[in-house]
Every structure is written in structure tokens, then in C-alpha cells.
N, C-alpha and C positions, 0 to 999 in steps of 0.2 A: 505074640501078635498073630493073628491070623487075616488070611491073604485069602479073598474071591476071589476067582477068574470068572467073568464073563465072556459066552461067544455067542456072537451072532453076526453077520453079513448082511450089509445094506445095498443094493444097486445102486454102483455108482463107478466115475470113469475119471482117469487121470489123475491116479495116487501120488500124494505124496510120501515123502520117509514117512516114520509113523511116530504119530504126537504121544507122548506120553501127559497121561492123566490120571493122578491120587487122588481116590475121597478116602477121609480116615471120618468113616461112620461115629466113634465116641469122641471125637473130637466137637466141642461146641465153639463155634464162632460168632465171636462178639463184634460188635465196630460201634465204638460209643456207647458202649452196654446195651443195643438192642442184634437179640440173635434170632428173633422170630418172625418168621413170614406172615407179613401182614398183608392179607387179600385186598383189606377196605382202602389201602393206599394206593396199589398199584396192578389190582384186579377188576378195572373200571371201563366203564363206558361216558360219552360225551352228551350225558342224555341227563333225563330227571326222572322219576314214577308216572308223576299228573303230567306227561304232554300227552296229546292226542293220539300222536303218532304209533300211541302201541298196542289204539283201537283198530277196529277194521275190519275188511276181509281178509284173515289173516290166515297161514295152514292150521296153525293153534287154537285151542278155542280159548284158551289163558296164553297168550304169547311172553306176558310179562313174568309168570309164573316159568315158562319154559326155558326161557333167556335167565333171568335172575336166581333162580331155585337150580336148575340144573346143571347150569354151568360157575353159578356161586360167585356170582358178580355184583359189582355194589358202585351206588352213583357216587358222585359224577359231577358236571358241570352243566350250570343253565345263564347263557348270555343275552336268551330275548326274552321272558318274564318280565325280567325288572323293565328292561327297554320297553316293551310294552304297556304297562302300568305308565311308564313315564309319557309316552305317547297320550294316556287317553285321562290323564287327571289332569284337573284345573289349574291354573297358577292361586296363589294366595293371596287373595283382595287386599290385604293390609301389607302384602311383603311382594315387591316385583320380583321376579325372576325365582323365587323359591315356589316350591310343591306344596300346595295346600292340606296342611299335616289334619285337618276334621275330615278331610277326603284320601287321605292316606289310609286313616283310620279305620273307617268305613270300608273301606276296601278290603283292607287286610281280615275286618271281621267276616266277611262276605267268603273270601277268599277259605279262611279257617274253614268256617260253617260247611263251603262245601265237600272239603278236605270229610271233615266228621260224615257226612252222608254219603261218601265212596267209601264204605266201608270194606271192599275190597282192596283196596290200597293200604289199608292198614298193616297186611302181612308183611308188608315191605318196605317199612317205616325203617328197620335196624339195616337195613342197606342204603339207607339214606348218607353221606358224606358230603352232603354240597358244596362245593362253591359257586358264588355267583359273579359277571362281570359283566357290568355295565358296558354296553357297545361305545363305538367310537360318537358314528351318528346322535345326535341328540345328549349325550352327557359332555363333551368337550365344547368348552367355553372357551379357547383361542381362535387363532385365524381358523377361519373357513365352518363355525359354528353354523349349524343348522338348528331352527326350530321344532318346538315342537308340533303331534299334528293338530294340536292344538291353538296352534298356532304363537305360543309364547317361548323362551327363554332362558334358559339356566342363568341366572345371574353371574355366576363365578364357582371357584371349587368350593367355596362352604356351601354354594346351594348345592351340589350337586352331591357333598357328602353328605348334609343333611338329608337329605331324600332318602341316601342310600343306606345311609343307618337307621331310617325310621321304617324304608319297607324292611331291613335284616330283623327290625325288633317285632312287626306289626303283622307279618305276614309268615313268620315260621316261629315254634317254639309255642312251649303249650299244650294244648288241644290242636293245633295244628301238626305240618310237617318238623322234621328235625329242626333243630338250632342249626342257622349258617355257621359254618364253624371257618370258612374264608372268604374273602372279599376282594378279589382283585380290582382296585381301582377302577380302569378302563380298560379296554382290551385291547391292544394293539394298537397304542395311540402313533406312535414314531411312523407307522407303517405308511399313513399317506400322508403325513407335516412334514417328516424330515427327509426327503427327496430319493425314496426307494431303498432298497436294499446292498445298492454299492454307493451310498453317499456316506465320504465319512467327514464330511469337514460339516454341518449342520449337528449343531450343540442340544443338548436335550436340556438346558436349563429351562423352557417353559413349560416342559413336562415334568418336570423334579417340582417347580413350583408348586403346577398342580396336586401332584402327586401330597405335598406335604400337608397342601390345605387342606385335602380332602377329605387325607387322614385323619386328621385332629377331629373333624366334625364327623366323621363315622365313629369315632370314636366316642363322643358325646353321646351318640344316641344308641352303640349299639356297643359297650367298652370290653366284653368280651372276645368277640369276633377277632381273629387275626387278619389286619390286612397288609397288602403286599401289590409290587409293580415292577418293571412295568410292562411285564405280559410285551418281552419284546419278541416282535415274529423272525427276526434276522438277526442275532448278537453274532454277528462275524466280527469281534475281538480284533482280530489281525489287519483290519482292510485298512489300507493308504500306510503299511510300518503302522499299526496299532494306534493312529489317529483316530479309529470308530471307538476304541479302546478309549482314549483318552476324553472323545468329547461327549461319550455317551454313560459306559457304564458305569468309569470311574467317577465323571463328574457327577452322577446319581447317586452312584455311593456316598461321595461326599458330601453334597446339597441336602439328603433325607433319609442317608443309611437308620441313622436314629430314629426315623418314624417308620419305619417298615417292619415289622414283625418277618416277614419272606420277601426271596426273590423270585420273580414269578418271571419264567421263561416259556419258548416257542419252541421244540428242536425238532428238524423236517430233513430227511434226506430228499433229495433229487436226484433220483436212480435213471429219467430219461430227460433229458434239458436241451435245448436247443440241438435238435437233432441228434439226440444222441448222447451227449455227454452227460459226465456219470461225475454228482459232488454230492459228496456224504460227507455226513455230521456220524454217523455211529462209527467205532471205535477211537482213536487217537483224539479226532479231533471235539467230540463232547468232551473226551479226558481233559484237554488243557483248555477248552471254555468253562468248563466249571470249579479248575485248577484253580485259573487265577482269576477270578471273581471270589471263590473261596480263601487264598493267598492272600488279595489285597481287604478283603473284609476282616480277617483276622490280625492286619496291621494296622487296619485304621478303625476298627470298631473293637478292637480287644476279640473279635469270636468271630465262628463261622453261623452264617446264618440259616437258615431254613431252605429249601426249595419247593416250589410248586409248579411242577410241569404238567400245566394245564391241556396242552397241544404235542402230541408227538406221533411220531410216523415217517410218513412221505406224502410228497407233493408228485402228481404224476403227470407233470406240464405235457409233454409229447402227446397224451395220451385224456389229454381232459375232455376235450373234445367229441369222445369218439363215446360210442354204445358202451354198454357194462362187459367187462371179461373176466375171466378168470385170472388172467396174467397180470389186469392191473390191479387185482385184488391182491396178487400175487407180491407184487411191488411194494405196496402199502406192508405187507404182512412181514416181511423178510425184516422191515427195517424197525416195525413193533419190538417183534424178540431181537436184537442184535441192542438197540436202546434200554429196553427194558433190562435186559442183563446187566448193562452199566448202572441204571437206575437202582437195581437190586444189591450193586456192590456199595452203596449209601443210604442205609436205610437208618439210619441215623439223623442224616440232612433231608432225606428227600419227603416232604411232610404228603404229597400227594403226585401221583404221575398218570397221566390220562389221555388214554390209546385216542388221536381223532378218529373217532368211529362213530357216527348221529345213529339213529332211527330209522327212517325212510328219507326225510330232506327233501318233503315235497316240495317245499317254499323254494329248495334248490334245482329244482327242473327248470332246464330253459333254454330256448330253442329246440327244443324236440332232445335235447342230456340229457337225462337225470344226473343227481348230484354224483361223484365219484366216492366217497367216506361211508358209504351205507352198508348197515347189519343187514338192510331188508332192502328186497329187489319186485317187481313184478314175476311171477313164475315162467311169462313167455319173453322174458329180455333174453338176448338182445334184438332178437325177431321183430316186437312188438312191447309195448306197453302197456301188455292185459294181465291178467288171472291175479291168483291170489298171491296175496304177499309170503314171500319164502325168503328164507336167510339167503348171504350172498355166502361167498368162500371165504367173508371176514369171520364169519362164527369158530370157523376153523381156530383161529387163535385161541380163543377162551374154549374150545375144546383139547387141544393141547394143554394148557394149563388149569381144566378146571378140578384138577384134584389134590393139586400141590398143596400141602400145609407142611405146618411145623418146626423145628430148628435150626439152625442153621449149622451145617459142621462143616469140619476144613476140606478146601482144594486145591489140588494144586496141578498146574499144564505148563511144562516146559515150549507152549505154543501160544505166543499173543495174538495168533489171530483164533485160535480157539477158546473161547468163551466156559467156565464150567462153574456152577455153582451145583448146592443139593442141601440137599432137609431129611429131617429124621421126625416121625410121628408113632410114637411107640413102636410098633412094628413093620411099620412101612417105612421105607427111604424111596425119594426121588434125588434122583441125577440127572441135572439139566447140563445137554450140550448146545452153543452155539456155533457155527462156521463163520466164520467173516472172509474167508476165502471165497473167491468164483470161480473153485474146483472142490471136488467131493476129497478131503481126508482120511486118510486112516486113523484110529483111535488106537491104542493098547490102555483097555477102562480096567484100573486098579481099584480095588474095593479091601480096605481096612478094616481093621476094627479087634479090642485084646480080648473079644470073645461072642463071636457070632452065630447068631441059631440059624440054623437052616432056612432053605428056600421053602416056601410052599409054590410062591407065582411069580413069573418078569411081566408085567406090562409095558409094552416098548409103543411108545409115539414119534413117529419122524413125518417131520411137516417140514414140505418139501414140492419142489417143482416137475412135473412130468410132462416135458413136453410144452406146452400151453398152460396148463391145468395146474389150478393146485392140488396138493394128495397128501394127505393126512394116512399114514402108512400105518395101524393099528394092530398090533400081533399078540397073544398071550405064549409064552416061553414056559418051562417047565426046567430047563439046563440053565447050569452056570456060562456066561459070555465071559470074555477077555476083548477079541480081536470086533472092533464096531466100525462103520461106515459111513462116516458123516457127510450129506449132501451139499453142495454148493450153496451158499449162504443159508443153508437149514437148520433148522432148531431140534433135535429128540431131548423127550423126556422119559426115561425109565424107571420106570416104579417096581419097587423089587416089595413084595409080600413077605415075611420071616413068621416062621413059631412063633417066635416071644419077640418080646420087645426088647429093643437093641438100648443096652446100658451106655449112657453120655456120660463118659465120666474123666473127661481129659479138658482142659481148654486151651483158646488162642484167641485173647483179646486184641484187636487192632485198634491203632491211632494214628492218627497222620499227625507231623510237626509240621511247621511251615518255618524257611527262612526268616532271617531280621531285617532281610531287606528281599525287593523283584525288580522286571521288567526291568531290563539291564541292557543298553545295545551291544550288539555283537562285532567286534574288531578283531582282525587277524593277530593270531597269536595275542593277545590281550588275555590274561587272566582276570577271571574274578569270581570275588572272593563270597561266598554264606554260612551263618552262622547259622547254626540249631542247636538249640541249647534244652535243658531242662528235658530230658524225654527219662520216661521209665524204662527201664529193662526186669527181664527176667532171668534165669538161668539158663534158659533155652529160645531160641528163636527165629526169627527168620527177618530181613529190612529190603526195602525198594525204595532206589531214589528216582522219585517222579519228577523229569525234568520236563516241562514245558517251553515248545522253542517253537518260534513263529520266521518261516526265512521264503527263500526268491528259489523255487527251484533249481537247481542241480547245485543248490550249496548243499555244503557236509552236511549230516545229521550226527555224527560220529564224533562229538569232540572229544578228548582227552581231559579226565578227572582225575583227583585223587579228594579222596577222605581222610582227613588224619593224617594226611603226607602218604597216605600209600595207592599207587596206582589201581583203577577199579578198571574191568574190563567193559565194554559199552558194545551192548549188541545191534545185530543187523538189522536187527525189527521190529516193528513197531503194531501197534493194533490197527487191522484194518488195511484199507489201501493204501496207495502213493499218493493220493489226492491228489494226480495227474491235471484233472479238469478242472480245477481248482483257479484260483489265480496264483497262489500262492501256498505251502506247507503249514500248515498249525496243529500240532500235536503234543501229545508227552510222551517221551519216552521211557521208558520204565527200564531200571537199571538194578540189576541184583546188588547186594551189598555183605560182604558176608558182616555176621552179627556183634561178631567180637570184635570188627575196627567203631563198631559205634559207642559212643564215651555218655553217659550220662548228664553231664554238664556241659562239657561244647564240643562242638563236632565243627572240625572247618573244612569248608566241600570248596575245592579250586576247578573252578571248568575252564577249558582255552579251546575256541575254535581254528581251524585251520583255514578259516575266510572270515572276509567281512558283510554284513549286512545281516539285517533283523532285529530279533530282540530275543532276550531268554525273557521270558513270561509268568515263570512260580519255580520254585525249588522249593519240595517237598521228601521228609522222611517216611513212609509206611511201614511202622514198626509193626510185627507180629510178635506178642509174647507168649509162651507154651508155660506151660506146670511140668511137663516132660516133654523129652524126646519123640517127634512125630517124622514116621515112618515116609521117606520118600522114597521109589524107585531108581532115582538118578541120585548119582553124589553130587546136591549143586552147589556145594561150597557156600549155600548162605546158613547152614544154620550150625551152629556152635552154643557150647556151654560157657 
């Protein structure tokens, strides 16, 4: 076995101990048998090719070429096309409230035609991945339905999936743009019918409704296309004891699970909120909103279903208001990479994940703001609103990742707030680190592998904050690192050059089990009991029990388990923050397991809180199975033969 040491020293202040971090370079990692970084899913932007927006005075003379081609990014999502069209076609003289399918038609040929005469747009056909979502305005036919400005109607959800299957069939594919290959119903229907973001007693049953008609007739017209909903902006799971929980996602699931191909979610931190306070969605708390939507989908549908994370980032309330900076570019960016890493560690489930990051968003200037989510700024903000358009400090993102390819091999961080994945591309490996701490870490980066060629180059990226600023730290190395310096919620990526190409030739397939029963309330000293049954093993390996628990702060997080009747240790920490600003705690806890108490047939997991109130949310297995023995630097007592 041979051992890298990397050194290099990042500026930064108020170390902690120091985290230890394994990549075993021939190690290939599977999750659902996909091991390869796929750019087109989660290398995106919130844009389309044909909008406007990427004409102009621009510093580029091809800007789409500079953005798309150079930093190897691929669409995307478009919400006002279709709404558009829908705006300005007729109704159908023989049919009220439907879209007149000879003017549908016409359009979409129109539409093609000009598609074929931009024949500059062609080169950027194979970065096409769309999805499309019909806005709330104008496609929802419940309470508080607006017309069109045509002044007519959606009759119900068959008109409105009708439409939206015949523009998915009439308007891409062919001689035109790509095949839609998703369709999210509506977009954010919940967001103004069911009474904000902290109401949890208003039921989504006239959105499941929806949701199920509209399916069936997009279906009709466009039966390839996967659709999916309901594109909710707020799945706080836990609000009111897990009432949002009960009246929204589960009753979805249950009402139309069967007609949805995906589940199409919204996840936004809120890094400044009502003066200040600080509620995040990245770490723990994604872990148990996609825990148990995942949990409860694979008891009551037999599987886990798809996801489409249409919207992610931050929301930068404090701060929406005010001229363009760098800081709140900053804001947005930090919680991209910290989400995206989680996104990355499901690439199995997660069919598409997309950074909100628009174009320019002129349509969203107002009041003298421009939009906040913009790749593109004026060159004299925040001064003024003149000169040519120039990227903002969002580019920064997709220039830290824009060279990542290739396989996925094992990691491992005895640190849950430190984030670490990496990929192997014949000769190059990248090692991505994340901080979910709001202090800079020490790293000690381990580098494996049973037979490694030498260096030729390190390219080291650390995307990070200075002061105000954001600062993309960009270094070429020539020496082996060990001891590295991770910034306060910052992201590096290290790309190490080798001679030869680095031999894969170990694996570690992962699977998650899920419990036979969830969402269990929490009683002092009350055991209770789950079953997981039927899991493979291998001769070698590694298990995490993913416990998901939603409580009232300053209750325990620490309950007392055993597996198999044997006591399991339960650590201090968890991904991410306290969720202080929070109303309440939602997370999973991740719990080492050594591998040899897990039994192939049944496994009985007893958890007992030491208070009352809450709910446990998903109990889940994370099996890792090896072909051999994989080298860790700590003895963690989870992996056995």
C-alpha cells in the first residue's frame, strides 16, 4: 500500500484538533451502481441556450461559448417559455378553457424553424438537459386562478396538462431543441395557497389532486417525458411535531406517489434572516428531509424515488434589498458547495440539481435592485447601472468545479462537519473538501493507493471569503501536501497530475436499508424497536446508522441504542450547525456501526431517549461493502471481516 503526504498551508485562523481525511485513490465507489461524476446533472445553471439574456453588450464576444464551453456547464431549467406561450395563444373555439392545439402547433413550428436559422446555437445542443415548469400564475386552476392575458381560462388540470404535453411534444425534439426529458407540474404551487412557510395545518390535497390530473394528460401527449411535484419551496418536515409532515408530503405521497416518476424539491439556506439570524438547510438537516421522504416512499411505494432539485442555494433576505456585493454573492456560494456535496453523495436518486443562479434577470430589476441570483452584473455596480455586462463572483463557483470528471473512489473523515468526496480520471484525481464549520480547520489529507505514479503537478483551488470579498485562492504545487487549511464554510478542490494513470482496481459498493416501520414519537425512557432485514454483506466493510430525529431544543440528541442487543456508541456531532435559529432541531445523526454486529437477515436496532417530545423520522442502514481490506488512518472499529 502506498501512502502520499501532501503539504501545503492555507491562511486561516482559530484551528481546530485536526480532522483526519482518507481518499484510497483504486478504490471505486458505487451508490446504486452509479460511480461517475455526471456534470449534466449537477454542473448547471438556471437558464436555457435561446433566452435573450446571453445577448448583449457583453465583455465576450460569444459569452455563451465562454460560460458553457469553458467552464463545461450544461442547462438547466426554463419556467417562463411555456408561461409565455400560455399567455399569448388562443383558447380553442370548440373546447372552453383548453389551448388551441392548430395554434399550439403552429407555434412550435415557428418556434423549431427558428431554432434551425440560429445556427449558432447548435454547438450547444449536447448541453441541453431541460426541464420545464409551468409558473404558478396562469396554469393553477384552484382558488385565486388568474387568466390569461388573453384573457381566457385553464379549464382544470387536464387543460393545463394537455397544453403542457403538447408544447413538451411540439416545441422541442427533432429539428428542434433537445427532448424535454422533465416536467415539473407547477412550480411552487403551496407557496401562496397554503398559508406561507410556517403553516402546517393547511392540507395539500387540492394540489395532489392537481398534481395527479395533470399527470395523466401530460402523459397523453408527451408519454416519455418524466414528470414530477410538487416543486415545494419550504418542505420543513418537522413544523408543528411533523404536522407539515403529515398534511403535506406524506399525504402527496399517498394521494399520487404512483403518478410521479420524481420528487421535485426547493432547498435554500438562510444565512441572514430577520436581522441576522442564521437557518440552514445544508448539512443534517437536508440529511433527514430527504431521509424520510426517502424512508416513507420505500414503505409505501415498494422504492425510493428520483429527485429533482430544481432550486438550491440561499435566500439572502437581510440583504435583498441592497446593491450587488460580493459578500452576498458570497452567501449564495458557500451554501451551493456545502448542498451540492450532499447532492453528490446521491447520485443514484438525484436525477438533476440546479444552482438558482439566472442570467442577468432583467425582468427582475425593481426599484432601482437588480435581481440578487445573477451570473451577470453591470461592470459599474454597485456605483451605478452602466457598462458592459461582466460576470458576478457567482462564476467563481463553476470555476472551482470546472474541471472535475470522472470516478468516484472511497472517502473517509472522521469529521461530520467536514465534507470530502474525489474522483479519479486516468491520471488526474480531484479531492474535493468542504467546511460546514464557521472556523477555518485543520486537515491531515491522506492519499492511498496499492500502486501510485508519481506527481508531475497539484492544482489547488480554495474558494473562500477575504474580508468582504470572495477569493478563489488558485496555486500550481510541484511537492507532496499532508498538513491543509480549510477556510470557514469553504470549499478546495485539489487536482493532483500523475505519470500514468492511477489503476481502480478495489471496490465499495454502497446501499442504504431502510427500517420496517418510521416516525415514531419520542417518550422518556420508551424503547423502540426496527427491523432491517435482507441487506448484503461482504467480507469486508464499513455500516452507518442514519438516524433521523426532529425535537424542541435542549432535548437529548444522544439516545442509547443497541444493535443485535449490543450497545453502539453515539457521537457528539452531527453535520453542520445547532440549528440554533431554527424553531426546532431536524437532523440525522450518523452513527458508526462496526460491521460484524450487522446480520444479513435481521438486524433489531432498539433506540431509548432520555426525554420526551418529538419524533424519530427514518432509521436507516449505510452499508459499505469492500472486495478487500481499505486502508484507514484511525482504528474506527467499523470495519471487519
Amino acid at each position: 500500500m502506498y501512502k502520499l503526504s501532501v503539504l501545503f498551508l492555507l491562511v486561516g485562523l482559530g484551528l481546530n484538533a485536526q480532522t483526519q481525511v482518507d481518499v484510497n485513490l483504486n478504490v471505486k465507489h458505487s451508490v446504486g451502481g452509479v460511480s461517475e461524476f455526471q456534470r449534466s446533472k449537477f454542473i448547471t445553471i438556471h437558464a436555457a441556450i435561446n433566452e435573450a439574456e446571453w445577448d448583449g453588450d457583453n465583455f465576450a464576444d460569444n459569452l455563451r461559448q465562454d460560460f458553457f464551453e469553458k467552464h463545461n456547464v450544461f442547462m438547466g431549467r426554463n419556467t417562463g417559455g411555456i408561461s409565455w406561450y400560455l399567455n399569448n395563444i388562443q383558447e380553442d373555439p370548440n373546447r372552453k378553457g383548453y389551448a388551441d392545439p392548430a395554434e399550439i402547433t403552429s407555434r412550435g413550428i415557428e418556434a423549431k424553424n427558428y431554432y434551425l436559422e440560429c445556427k449558432w446555437l447548435h454547438e450547444f445542443k449536447d448541453r441541453s438537459n431541460l426541464i420545464i415548469a409551468p409558473q404558478f400564475q396562469g396554469f393553477w386552476t384552484g382558488r385565486s386562478q388568474q387568466p390569461t392575458q388573453q384573457g381566457w381560462k385553464l379549464a382544470g388540470a387536464d387543460a393545463v396538462g394537455e397544453f403542457t404535453g403538447r408544447f413538451a411534444n411540439q416545441f422541442y425534439g427533432g429539428l428542434g431543441p433537445n427532448e424535454i426529458n422533465y416536467i415539473e407540474i407547477i412550480n411552487e404551487p403551496a407557496y401562496e395557497t397554503l398559508g406561507g412557510p410556517n403553516n402546517f395545518t393547511s392540507t395539500i390535497e387540492d394540489i395532489a389532486n392537481f398534481h395527479s390530473d395533470a399527470a395523466k394528460a401530460i402523459k397523453a401527449y408527451a408519454p416519455k417525458v418524466k414528470v414530477g411535484g410538487y416543486t415545494a419551496a419550504f418542505p420543513n418536515l418537522d413544523l408543528g411535531d411533523f404536522k407539515r409532515w403529515e398534511n403535506r408530503w406524506k399525504m402527496f405521497i399517498d394521494m399520487v406517489g404512483n403518478d410521479m416518476d420524481f420528487w421535485s424539491l426547493h432547498l435554500y439556506d438562510f444565512p441572514s434572516i430577520s436581522n441576522g439570524k442564521s437557518i440552514l438547510r445544508s448539512g443534517s438537516n437536508i440529511e433527514a428531509t430527504l431521509d424520510m421522504i426517502d424512508h416513507y416512499s420505500q414503505l409505501s411505494l415498494g422504492k425510493v424515488k428520483p429527485y429533482v432539485i430544481s432550486e438550491f442555494g440561499s435566500q439572502m433576505h437581510d440583504y435583498m434589498s441592497e446593491q450587488w456585493s460580493s459578500y452576498r454573492d458570497w452567501l449564495h456560494i458557500k451554501a451551493l458547495n456545502s448542498q451540492l456535496m450532499a447532492f453528490l453523495e446521491r447520485p443514484n436518486t438525484i436525477e438533476m440539481a440546479i444552482p438558482f443562479i439566472v442570467a442577468k434577470a432583467e425582468w427582475g430589476y425593481w426599484d432601482n435592485i437588480p435581481y440578487n441570483h445573477r451570473l451577470l452584473r453591470k461592470e459599474n455596480e454597485p456605483e451605478s447601472y452602466t457598462g458592459k455586462w461582466v460576470y458576478t463572483d457567482l462564476i467563481k463557483f463553476y470555476d472551482l468545479w470546472k474541471n472535475v470528471k470522472g470516478t468516484r473512489v472511497d472517502t473517509y473523515t472522521n469529521d461530520l462537519d467536514v465534507l470530502v468526496d474525489a474522483y479519479v480520471d486516468e491520471n488526474k484525481a480531484f479531492v474535493i473538501l468542504n467546511n460546514l464549520e464557521d472556523q477555518t480547520v485543520e486537515i491531515d489529507l491522506n492519499l492511498f493507493a496499492q500502486r501510485l505514479p508519481n506527481i508531475i503537478s497539484i492544482e489547488k483551488r480554495h474558494l473562500t471569503l477575504k474580508g468582504e470579498k470572495v477569493f478563489l485562492d488558485e496555486e500550481t504545487l510541484k511537492e507532496s501536501i499532508q498538513d491543509v487549511k480549510l477556510g470557514a464554510e469553504s470549499t478546495m478542490i485539489i487536482e493532483y497530475t500523475f505519470k500514468e494513470a492511477i489503476a481502480i482496481d478495489n471496490n465499495s459498493d454502497e446501499t442504504k436499508y431502510y427500517a420496517d416501520n418510521y416516525y415514531k414519537p419520542i417518550h422518556q425512557n420508551q424503547k423502540r424497536y426496527f427491523n432491517i432485514n435482507q441487506i448484503t454483506k461482504a467480507g469486508f466493510g464499513e455500516a452507518i446508522l442514519r438516524l433521523g430525529a426532529g425535537r424542541e431544543h435542549g432535548k437529548s440528541l444522544k439516545p442509547s441504542i443497541t444493535i443485535n442487543g449490543v450497545n453502539i456508541v453515539v457521537p457528539d456531532n452531527w453535520r453542520g450547525y445547532d440549528q440554533a435559529d431554527r424553531s426546532s432541531f431536524f437532523g440525522v445523526l450518523e452513527i458508526p456501526i462496526p460491521y460484524h454486529l450487522i446480520t444479513e437477515q435481521n438486524n433489531i436496532i432498539e433506540i431509548e431517549f432520555p426525554d420526551s417530545g418529538g419524533h424519530i423520522s427514518s432509521v436507516c442502514l449505510q452499508v459499505f461493502n469492500f472486495n478487500s481490506p481499505i486502508t484507514r488512518t484511525e482504528n474506527s472499529n467499523i470495519q471487519a471481516q
